[in-house]
C-alpha positions in Angstrom: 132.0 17.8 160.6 135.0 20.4 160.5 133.7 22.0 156.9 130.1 22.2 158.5 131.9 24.2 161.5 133.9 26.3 159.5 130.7 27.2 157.4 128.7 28.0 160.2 131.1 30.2 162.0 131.8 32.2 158.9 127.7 32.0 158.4 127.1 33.2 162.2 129.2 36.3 161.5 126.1 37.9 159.8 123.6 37.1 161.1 122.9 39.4 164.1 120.6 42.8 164.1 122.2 45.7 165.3 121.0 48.9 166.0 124.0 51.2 164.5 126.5 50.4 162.0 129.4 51.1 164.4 127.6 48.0 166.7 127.6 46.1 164.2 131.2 46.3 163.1 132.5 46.0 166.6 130.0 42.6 167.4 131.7 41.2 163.6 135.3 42.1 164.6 134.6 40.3 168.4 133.2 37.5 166.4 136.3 37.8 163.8 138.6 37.6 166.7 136.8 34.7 168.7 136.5 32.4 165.2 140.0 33.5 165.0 140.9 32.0 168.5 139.0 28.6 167.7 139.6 28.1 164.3 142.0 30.0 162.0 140.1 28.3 158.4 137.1 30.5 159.4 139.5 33.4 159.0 140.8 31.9 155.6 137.5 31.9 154.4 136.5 34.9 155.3 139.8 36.7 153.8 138.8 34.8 150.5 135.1 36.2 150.7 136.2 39.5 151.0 138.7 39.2 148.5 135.9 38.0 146.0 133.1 40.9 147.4 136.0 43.4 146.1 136.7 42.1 143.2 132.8 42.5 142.3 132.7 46.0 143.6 132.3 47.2 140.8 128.2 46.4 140.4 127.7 48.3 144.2 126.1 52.0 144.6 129.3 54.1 145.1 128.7 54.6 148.7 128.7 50.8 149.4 132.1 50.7 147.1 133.5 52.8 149.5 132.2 51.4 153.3 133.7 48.4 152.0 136.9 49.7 150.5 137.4 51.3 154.2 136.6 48.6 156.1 139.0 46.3 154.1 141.5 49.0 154.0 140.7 48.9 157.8 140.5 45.3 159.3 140.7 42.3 155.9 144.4 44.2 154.5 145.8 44.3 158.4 144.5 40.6 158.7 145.9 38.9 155.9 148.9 41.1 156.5 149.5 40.0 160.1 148.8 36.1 158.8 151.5 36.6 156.0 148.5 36.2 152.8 150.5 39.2 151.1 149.2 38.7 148.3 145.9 38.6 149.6 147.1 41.8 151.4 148.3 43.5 147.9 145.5 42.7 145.8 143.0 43.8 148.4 144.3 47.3 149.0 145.1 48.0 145.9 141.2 47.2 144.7 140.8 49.7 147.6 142.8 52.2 146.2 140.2 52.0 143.3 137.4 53.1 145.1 138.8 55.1 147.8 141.0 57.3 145.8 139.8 57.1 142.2 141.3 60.3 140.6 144.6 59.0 142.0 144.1 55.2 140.7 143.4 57.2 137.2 146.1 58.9 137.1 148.8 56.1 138.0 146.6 53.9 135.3 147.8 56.2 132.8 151.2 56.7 134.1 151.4 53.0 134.0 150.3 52.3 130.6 152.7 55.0 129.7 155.4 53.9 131.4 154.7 50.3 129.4 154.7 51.5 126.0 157.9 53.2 127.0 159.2 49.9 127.5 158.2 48.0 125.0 159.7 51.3 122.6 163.3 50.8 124.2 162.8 46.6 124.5 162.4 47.7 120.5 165.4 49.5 120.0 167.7 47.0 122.2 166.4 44.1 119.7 167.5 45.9 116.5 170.9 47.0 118.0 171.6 43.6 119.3 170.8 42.3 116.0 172.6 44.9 113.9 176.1 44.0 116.4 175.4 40.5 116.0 175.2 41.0 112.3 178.4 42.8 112.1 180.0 40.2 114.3 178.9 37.4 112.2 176.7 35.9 114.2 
């Protein structure tokens, strides 16, 4: 039925030879875009595959890590952007910024983790003041 549909338009999406990468893209973006037109779940579950290939990214060659990361960045953020998935949207580009700008993912990592022990330092101090002035007032 439906389901069977669904699969098979998500399914037909690969399965073509091409002779140049760029071919390829464009034929998968036509197909996006016509699967689209007919049925917007093939869509869903393509935005959901993608979201689980990134996720894994980590076990790809880096060159794989980062044709992916681009063509998310390019066409899977967009899409689930234009359909209103933000969080889809957010968590895929920033598993792009990963692998497409990994000295600058590093480096906010650490200002991050910083930043957090900051936090929890002052979150500190604001308990043992709050329970010195409740002390004094009895409390």
């Amino acid at each position: 039925g439906e389901i069977s549909q669904c699969v098979d338009g998500v399914t037909k999406i690969a399965r073509i030879a091409f002779t140049s990468y760029e071919e390829q893209q464009s034929e998968n973006y036509r197909k996006l875009i016509l699967a689209m037109s007919k049925d917007i779940r093939v869509v869903l579950v393509k935005l959901a595959d993608r979201l689980h290939n990134m996720r894994t990214l980590q076990y790809m060659s880096k060159e794989k890590q980062q044709r992916i990361a681009r063509e998310t960045m390019e066409i899977y953020a967009p899409l689930a952007h234009r359909l209103g998935i933000y969080t889809v949207k957010t968590e895929l580009e920033d598993l792009c910024f990963r692998y497409l700008k990994p000295k600058k993912f590093k480096a906010l990592e650490q200002q991050i983790k910083i930043a957090e022990v900051e936090l929890k330092q002052y979150d500190e101090e604001v308990v043992v003041i709050l329970e010195m002035l409740m002390k004094e007032a009895g409390l």
